[in-house]
N, C-alpha and C positions, 0 to 999 in steps of 0.2 A: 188455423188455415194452413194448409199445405200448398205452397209455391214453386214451382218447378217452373226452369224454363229449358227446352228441347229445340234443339237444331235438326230440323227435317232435311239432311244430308244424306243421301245413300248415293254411294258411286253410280250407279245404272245410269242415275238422274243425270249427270254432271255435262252440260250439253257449252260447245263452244258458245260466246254474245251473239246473240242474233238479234233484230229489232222486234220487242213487241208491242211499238209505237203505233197508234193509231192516229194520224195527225192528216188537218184537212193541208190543200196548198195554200203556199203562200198570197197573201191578201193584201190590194194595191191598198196603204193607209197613206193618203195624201194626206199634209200639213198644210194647212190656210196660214200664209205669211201674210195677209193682209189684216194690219192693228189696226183696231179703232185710235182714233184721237183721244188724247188723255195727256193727262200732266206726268211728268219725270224731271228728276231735276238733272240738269247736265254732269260732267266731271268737274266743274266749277263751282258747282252747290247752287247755281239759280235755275229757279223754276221754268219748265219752256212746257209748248205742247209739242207729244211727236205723235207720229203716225208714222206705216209704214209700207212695201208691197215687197214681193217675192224678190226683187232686186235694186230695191232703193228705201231712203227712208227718207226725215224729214223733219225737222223741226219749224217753231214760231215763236219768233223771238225778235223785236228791229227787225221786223219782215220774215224773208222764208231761206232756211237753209237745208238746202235740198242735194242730198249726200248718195250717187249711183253707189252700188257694190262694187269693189275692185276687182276687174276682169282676172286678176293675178294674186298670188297668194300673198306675195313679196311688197305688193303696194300698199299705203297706208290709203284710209277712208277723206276722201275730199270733197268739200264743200264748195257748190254753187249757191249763191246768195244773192237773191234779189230784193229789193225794196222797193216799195212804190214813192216815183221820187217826186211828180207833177200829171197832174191835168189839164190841159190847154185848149179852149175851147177857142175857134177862132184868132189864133196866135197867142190869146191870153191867160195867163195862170191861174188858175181857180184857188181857192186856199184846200189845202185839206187838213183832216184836224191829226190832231200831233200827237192826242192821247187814247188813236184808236190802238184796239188791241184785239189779237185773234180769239173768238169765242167758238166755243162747239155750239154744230149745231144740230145736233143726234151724232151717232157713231162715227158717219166715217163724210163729215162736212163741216167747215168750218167758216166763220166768216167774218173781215176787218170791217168795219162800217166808219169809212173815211168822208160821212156827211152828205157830200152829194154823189158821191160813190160807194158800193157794196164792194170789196175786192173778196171774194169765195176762193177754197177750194175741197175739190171732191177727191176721195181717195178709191183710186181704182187699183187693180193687183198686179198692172204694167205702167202705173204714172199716176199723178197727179193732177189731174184735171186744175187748171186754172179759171176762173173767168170775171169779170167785171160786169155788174149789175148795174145799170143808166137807170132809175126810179122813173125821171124828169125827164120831160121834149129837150131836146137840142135841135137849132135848126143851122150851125155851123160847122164845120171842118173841128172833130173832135182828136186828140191823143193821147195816150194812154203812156206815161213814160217810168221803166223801172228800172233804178240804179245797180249796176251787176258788180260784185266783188265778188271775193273767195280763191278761188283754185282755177279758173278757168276762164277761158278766151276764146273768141271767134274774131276772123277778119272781120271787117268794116264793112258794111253796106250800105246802099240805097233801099227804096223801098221797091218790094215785093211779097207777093204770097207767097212763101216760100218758108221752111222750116229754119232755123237756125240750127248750127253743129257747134257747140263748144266743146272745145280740145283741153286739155291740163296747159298753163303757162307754161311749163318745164316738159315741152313737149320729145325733146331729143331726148332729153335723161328718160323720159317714162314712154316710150314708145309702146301701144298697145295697152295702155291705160285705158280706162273706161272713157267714156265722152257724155254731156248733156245734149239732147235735142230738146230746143224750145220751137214746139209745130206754128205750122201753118196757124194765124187765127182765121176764125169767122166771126160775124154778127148775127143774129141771132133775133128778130123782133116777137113781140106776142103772139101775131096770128102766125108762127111758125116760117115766116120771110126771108131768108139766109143772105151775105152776102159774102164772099172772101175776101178778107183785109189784107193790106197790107204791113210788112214790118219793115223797120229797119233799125241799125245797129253802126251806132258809133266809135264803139271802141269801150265806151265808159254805159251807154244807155240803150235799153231797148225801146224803142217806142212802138205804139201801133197805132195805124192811121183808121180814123174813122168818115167817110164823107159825111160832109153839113147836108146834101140832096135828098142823101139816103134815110138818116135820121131825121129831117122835117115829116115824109109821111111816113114815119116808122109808128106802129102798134107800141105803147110801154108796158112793160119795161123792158127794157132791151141789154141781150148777154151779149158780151164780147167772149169769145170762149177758146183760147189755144192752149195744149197739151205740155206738161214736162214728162220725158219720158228718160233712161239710161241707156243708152250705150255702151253695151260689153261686147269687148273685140273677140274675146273669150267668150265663145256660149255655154261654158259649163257651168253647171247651177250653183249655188252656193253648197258646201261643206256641210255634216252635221258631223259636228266634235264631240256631241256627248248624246247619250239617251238613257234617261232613268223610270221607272213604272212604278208604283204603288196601287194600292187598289182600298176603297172602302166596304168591308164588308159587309155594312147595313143595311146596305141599298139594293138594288136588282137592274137598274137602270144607271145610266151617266156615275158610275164608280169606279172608273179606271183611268188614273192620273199618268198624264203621259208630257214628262221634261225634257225636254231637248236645245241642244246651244248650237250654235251655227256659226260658221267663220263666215265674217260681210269683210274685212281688211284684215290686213298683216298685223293689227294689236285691234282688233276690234271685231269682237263673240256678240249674238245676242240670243237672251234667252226668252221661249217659249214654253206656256203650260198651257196643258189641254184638259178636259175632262172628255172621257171617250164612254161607248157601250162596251160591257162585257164580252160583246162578238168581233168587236171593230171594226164597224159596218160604219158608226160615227163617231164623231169627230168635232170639239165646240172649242176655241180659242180664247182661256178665260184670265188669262195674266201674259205680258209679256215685256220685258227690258230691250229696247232698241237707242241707248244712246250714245254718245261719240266713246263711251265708255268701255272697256271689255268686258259684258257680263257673262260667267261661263260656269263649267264646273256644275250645274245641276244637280237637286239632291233633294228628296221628301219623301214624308211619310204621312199618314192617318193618323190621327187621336180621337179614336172613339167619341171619347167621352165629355167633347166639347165640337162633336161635328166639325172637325176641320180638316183640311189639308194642309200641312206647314211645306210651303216651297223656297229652299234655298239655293243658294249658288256664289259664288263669289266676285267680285267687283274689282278689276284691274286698272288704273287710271294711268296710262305710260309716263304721260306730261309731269305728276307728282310722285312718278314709283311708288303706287300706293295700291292697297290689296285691302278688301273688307269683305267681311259676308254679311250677306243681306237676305229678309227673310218674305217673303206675302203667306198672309195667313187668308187661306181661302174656304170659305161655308163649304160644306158637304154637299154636292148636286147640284148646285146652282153654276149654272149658266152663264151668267151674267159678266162679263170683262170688266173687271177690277184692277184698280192700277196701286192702290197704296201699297207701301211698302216699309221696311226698317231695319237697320245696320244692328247689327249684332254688336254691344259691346265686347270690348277685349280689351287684354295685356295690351300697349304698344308693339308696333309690329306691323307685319303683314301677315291675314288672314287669306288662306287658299282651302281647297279640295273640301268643301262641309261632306258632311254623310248624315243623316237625320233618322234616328228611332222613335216611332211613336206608339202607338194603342190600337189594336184593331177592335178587339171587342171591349166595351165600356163595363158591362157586365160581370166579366171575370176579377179584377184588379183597380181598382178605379182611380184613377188618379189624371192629373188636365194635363201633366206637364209632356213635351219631346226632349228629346236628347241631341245636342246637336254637336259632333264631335267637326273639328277641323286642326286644320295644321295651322301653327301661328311662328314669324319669324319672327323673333324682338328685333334684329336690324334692322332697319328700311332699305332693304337691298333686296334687287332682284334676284338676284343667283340661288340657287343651293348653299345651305350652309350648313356647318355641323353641329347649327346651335338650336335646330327646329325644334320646338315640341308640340305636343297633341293636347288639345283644351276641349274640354268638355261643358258646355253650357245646357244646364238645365231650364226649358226655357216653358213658360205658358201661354198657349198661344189667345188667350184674352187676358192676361196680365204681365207679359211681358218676361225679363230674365230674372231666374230664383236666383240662382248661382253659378257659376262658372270657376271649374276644378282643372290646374293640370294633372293628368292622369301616369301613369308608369315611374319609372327612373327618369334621373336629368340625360338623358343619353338622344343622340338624333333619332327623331321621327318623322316617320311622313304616310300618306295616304291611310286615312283611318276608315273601317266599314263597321256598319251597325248595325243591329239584327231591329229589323223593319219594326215590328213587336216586343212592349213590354209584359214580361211578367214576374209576377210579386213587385212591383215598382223597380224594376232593375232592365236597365240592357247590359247585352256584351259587344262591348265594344274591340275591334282587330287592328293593327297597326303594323308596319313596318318601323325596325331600327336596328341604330348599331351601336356601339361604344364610344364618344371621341378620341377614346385612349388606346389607339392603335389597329385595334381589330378594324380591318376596313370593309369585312363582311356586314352584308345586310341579313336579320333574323326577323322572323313574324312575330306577334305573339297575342293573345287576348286577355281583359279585364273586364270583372262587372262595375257595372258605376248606377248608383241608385238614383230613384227623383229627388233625395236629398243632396245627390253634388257628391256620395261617400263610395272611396273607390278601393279595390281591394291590391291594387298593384299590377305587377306583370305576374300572372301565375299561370296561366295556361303558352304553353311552345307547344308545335308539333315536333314529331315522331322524326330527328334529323340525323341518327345515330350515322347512317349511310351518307350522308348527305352534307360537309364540310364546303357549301356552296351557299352562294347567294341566294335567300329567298325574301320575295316582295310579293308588292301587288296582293294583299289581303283580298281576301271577300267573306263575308261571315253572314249566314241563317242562319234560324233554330227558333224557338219558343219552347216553353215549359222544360225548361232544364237539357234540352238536346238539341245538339247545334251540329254545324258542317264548316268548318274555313277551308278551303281553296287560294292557291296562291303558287305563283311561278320560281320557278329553281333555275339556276346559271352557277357553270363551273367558275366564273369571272371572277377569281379570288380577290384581285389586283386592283381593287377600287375603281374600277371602271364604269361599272353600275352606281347611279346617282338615284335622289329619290327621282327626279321626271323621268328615268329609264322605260320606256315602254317595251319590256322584252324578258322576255326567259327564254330558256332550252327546253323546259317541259312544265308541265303545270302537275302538281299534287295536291292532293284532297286528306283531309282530318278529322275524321269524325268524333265525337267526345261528348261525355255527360257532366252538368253542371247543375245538379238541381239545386236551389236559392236555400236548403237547408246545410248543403253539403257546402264544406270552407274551402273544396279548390274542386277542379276538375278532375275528368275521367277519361284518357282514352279509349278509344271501344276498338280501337283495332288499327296495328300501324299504319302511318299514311299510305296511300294507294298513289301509281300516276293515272293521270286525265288523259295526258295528251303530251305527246314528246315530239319534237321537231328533227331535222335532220338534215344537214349539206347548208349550214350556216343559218337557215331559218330561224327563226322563232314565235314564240305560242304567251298567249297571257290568259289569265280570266279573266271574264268579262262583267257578268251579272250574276247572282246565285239565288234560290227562292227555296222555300217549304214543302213539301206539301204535309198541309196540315192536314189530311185525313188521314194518315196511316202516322204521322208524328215520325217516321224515320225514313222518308224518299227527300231526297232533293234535284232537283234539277238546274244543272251548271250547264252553262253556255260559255267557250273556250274559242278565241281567235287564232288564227294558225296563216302566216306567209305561205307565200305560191308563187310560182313564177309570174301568175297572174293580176298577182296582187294577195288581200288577206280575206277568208273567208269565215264562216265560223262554224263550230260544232256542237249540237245541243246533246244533252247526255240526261240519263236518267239516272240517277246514284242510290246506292242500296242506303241500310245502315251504315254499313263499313265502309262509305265512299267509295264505291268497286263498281263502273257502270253496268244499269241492268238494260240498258234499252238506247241507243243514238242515231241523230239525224246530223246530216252536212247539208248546213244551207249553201251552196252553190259556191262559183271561185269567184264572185262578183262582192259579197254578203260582207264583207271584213268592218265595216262601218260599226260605228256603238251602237250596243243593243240592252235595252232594259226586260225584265222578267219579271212576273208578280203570277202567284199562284191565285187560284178562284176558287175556292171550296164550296161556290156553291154547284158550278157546273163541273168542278175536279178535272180541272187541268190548268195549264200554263199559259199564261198572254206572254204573248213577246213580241216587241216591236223593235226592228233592227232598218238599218238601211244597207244598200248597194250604190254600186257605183257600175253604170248603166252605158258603154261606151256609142254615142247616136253621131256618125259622122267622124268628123276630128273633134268633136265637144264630148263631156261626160257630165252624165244626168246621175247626179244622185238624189237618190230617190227611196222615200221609207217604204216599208212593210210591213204588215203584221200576219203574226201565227198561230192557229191556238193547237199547243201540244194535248193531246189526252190520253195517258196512260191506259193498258189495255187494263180496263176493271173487269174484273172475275163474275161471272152471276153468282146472287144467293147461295148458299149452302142449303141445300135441301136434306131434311128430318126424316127419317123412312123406317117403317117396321113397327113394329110393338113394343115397348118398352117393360121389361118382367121389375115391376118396383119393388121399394123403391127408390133405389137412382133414378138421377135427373142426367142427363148428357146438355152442357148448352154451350152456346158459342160466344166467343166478344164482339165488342161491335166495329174491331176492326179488317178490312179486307185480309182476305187471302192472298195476298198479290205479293208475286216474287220480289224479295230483298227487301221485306218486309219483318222488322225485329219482333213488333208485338202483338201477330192475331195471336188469339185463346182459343184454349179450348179446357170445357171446366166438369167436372164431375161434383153432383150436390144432393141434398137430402140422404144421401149413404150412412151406414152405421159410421159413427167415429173410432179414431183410431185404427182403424182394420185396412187388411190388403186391398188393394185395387192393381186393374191392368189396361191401361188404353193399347188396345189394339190399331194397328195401321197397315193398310191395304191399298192394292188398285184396283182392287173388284168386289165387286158385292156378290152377297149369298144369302140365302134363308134357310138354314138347318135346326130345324126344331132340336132340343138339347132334352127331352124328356126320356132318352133312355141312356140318358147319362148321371139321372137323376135331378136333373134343373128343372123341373114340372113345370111350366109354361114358358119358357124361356126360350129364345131363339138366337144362333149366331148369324150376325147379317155382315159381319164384313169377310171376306174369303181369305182364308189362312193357309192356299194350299200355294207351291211355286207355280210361277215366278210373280204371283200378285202379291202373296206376305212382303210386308216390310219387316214390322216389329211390333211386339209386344212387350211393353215395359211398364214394370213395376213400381206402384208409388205408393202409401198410406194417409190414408185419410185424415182431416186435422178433428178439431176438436168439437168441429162442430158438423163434423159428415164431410167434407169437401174437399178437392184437390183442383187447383188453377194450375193450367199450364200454357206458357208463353210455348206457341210452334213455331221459332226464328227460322224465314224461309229465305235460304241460301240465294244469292243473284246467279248463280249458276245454273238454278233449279232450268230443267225444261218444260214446258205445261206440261199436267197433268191434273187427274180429278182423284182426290185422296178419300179414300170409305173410311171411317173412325166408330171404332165403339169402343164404349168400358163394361169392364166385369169386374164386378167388384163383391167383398166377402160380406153374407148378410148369417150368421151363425145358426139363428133360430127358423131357416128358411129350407127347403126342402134344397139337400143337396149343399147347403153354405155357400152358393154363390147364387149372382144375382148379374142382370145386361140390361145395359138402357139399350134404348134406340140408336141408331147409327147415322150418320151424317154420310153425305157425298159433298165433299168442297171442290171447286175447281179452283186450281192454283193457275194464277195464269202471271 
């Protein structure tokens, strides 16, 4: 076999980046913040139920701890707490029982059954619905009395209809801190009979008054029914801190996993998984962490081969300075909100930042296990230290952890990325680090680490000969042996840059081959920049994806300051990380943003947020996008073919800054000359008085359509394969291709397939 590969270069073509992005607009993707009830256990380790809505959440535990968002970023997460402390029917105290406890009662209700009372509540996606269920007649003057502790206060009252406002105790120090309103109640009989009660408020108790007149001809059972709802002084909405995407190839419906962390208080994230459609039209809320805890950090992938979504994130507890990552392993397509979950064993230490590789197709490679890289501190200390490293746990997600490996040199690490997919049972895993011993520059660099836990070292750096600066912030695609890292550059010699640094000067891109037989990697072409900053700014990467149908595009998505704030830049990347194609989402868009390619419709999902300025308040608010590369039509086969050569094509696109379409020459004499012709116009010159007896030239050789005609020989078996690497410079155009090649014993010694038109776009 004769293998040639040719770079479709000719100056003419060399046209400045222009966008050949075909992309719809951006597409409102709202997040449902409202949790079903479900069990989690606290920072404490005891079991509670929480539930949650768009700006509060909520636990049940010794009554109800019911926790507003902090209007303020600076404030910690506080807790209102009620109990139910008596029932007093005609002055007298009823018993109630001691060993009631909150049960679900479907999704999103719950309810204490205290004997002769039902105490309920309902979770709506602005409060908490409360209310008290009467089974039994009463024919007296009833009250309803619940004990308040926690974090907050209201003046003293009598009784009236009227809502209560609870304020923070330390209300000077926290001025502008969020508040509780406990509403107005009503009663509520069978045949729909309404009355509005009164409340009042001691100092220590709420009670509510119910009349004995009212309830003699009341319908049963009879609701008492008043609201908990937050007050934020602040109307801007909560934060999203992170966004990560994965996508399951198997599926056609509900296969696009969508992580996101959200700041509710000043040490207090929670996270959200969704499983969404391929268009992002929907949207279904199938796991989520909301406890006093900071769950954040986001991170998953697909495992084929065991139908699952592995969802990770990491677990902050302020109270114990303590750091864990924790995992839900979720069914493929289902729907359903699940709440189990499991801590990732580790070294002692604090666990932060997971990154998780798993399997997209089952088929290829097959093996159950992810990869779940994280950063582990052995101290139990908060801060940055020089002593971080990167652990790699190989884990199953129906059996639990194989093995857990540190990976590189003892030298400082932090933020590890993972390419989404395994193959041959290996990821490559990306990492920032530096030396302890004096270099106080940060370097990138990659290793393979197999399902076996066995890792090959540090052996892949990019291309930094120009570049005696600081580089972080990894991000690494690729599948079958070809990858992409991206990562930000700072002159910041001076140890300035720490691993939480969220900043470079510019971002750079790395392209390289690593096939699983080959013992180290391959640059394919020095690093390129993304994106450069300027007048004190700075730029990071963000997300990075595949596209697996052409095996050398990738698409990076790059954050960049404004006076405005941060926005982002989506880029389409050649082989050689050289962008072919970019979109700027807006000066608002700077929020985190996840990417996962889709080969079945070939193109990019991407779900980012903004930040939405409505008033004096800011709405942040997600989006989604789906990029689609401009794909090229068919190549179309035209003419008569004088046999017999065959002319045929690969089966990958002709699409600009594309390394590997073909083009192949077969069934020819072996050994002997051949010449693939290249053109921009076609022709039909019959060649019979040149001695070719049936033969015809179809692509036009005359100026300025001739490109080139060059010469290869044929292998051993008639054939010549040639890779046409198509330059990201390229301008459209529609290339005409034919071969002529030597057939000895044929009239004339030579011999023309048929001719192709490609359009290169």
């Amino acid at each position: 076999m004769n293998h040639q590969t040719l770079v479709a270069a000719c100056a003419a073509f060399l046209v400045p980046l222009a966008s050949a992005q075909q992309d719809a607009a951006d597409t409102a993707f709202p997040l449902e913040f409202r949790v079903p009830i479900h069990a989690a256990p606290d920072p404490d380790g005891h079991e509670a139920l929480w539930t949650g809505g768009a700006d509060w959440k909520a636990s049940f535990q010794d009554g109800l701890r019911f926790l507003p968002r902090a209007s303020r970023a600076q404030d910690p997460a506080a807790p209102f707490h009620w109990r139910t402390s008596a029932l007093r029917v005609g002055g007298e105290r009823l018993e109630l029982s001691r060993e009631a406890e909150a049960t679900p009662r479907g999704a999103f209700r719950c309810e204490i059954d205290h004997g002769v009372m039902i105490e309920a509540y309902d979770v709506l996606a602005t409060g908490l619905e409360q209310s008290f269920v009467l089974p039994s007649p009463f024919a007296k003057d009833l009250v309803i009395a619940g004990a308040i502790a926690g974090a907050y206060t209201a003046s003293p009252r009598g009784q009236a209809h009227a809502a209560l406002e609870f304020v923070p105790l330390d209300a000077t120090a926290r001025a502008g801190a969020s508040r509780v309103r406990y509403g107005a109640a009503v009663a509520i009989d069978a045949r729909g009979k309404r009355l509005p009660l009164a409340s009042s408020f001691d100092g220590a108790e709420i009670a509510l008054h119910v009349p004995g007149d009212w309830l003699a001809t009341a319908a049963y059972p009879v609701v008492v029914d008043p609201l908990l709802s937050p007050i934020l002084l602040d109307a801007s909405s909560a934060p999203i801190t992170a966004v990560r995407l994965g996508r399951d190839p198997t599926r056609s419906t509900a296969n696009l996993a969508v992580a996101v962390s959200r700041r509710f208080a000043s040490t207090d994230d929670d996270v959200f998984c969704y499983l969404a459609s391929p268009d992002l039209s929907s949207r279904s809320l199938v796991f989520s962490r909301i406890t006093t805890a900071s769950e954040l950090e986001p991170a998953l992938a697909f495992q084929a081969s065991v139908d699952r979504f592995v969802f990770a994130w990491s677990r902050a507890v302020s109270a114990t300075n303590t750091e864990q990552v924790q995992l839900h392993v979720h069914p493929g397509g289902s729907l359903s909100f699940l709440a189990d979950a499991v801590t990732l064993p580790s070294p002692a230490g604090r666990q932060r930042r997971p990154a998780v590789g798993g399997l997209g197709f089952a088929g290829l490679h097959t093996h159950d296990e992810v990869l779940i890289a994280r950063e582990v501190e052995p101290a139990n200390t908060s801060g940055e230290t020089n002593a971080t490293r990167i652990w790699c746990g190989v884990y199953d997600p129906l059996a639990g952890l194989v093995s857990d490996v540190e990976i590189g040199p003892a030298y400082d690490s932090a933020r590890p990325s993972v390419t989404h997919d395994s193959a041959n049972h290996s990821w490559l895993v990306a990492w920032q680090w530096r030396p302890t011993f004096g270099d106080a520059r940060w370097n990138v660099g990659a290793t393979r680490v197999t399902k076996t836990g066995q890792t090959t070292g540090l052996l892949f750096q990019p291309d930094t000969s120009a570049q005696p600066h600081h580089l972080s912030l990894p991000v690494v695609a690729g599948i079958h042996g070809h990858f992409c890292l991206a990562y930000a550059v700072s002159s910041d010699a001076q140890g300035g840059i720490t691993a939480a640094t969220d900043r470079g000067e510019s971002v750079r891109v790395q392209t390289f081959d690593w096939p699983q037989s080959s013992s180290g990697p391959q640059a394919l072409a020095p690093s390129v920049s993304g994106l450069a900053a300027s007048g004190g700014r700075f730029v990071r990467p963000e997300a990075l994806a595949m596209d697996e149908s052409t095996g050398s595009h990738w698409a990076l998505t790059q954050s960049i300051d404004s006076a405005l704030g941060r926005f982002l830049r989506f880029s389409l990347l050649s082989w050689r990380g050289v962008a072919c194609a970019q979109h700027e989402l807006g000066l608002n868009g700077g929020l985190p943003c996840g990417l996962a390619f889709d080969a079945d419709e070939q193109r990019f999902a991407m779900v980012y947020g903004q930040s939405v300025p409505v008033g004096s308040a800011v709405e942040h608010r997600t989006y989604g996008r789906l990029f689609v590369p401009a794909v090229p039509e068919a190549p179309v086969l035209y003419g008569t073919a004088c046999l017999p050569g065959v002319l045929s094509l690969g089966t990958q696109p002709f699409r600009v800054g594309n390394r590997f379409p073909g083009l192949s020459l077969s069934l020819a004499r072996p050994s002997m000359p051949a010449w693939l012709f290249l053109s921009l116009g076609a022709a039909d010159l019959p060649l019979d008085g040149f001695g070719f007896s049936g033969c015809r030239l179809l692509v036009d050789l005359t100026s300025p359509n001739h490109i080139a005609a060059i010469g290869f020989t044929t292998g051993a078996s008639g054939d010549v394969q040639v890779r046409l690497t198509l330059p990201e410079t390229l301008a459209p155009f529609d290339l005409h291709t034919q071969w002529v090649h030597a057939v000895p014993d044929a009239p004339g010694g030579l011999r023309t397939t048929q001719a192709a038109r490609i359009a290169v776009r």
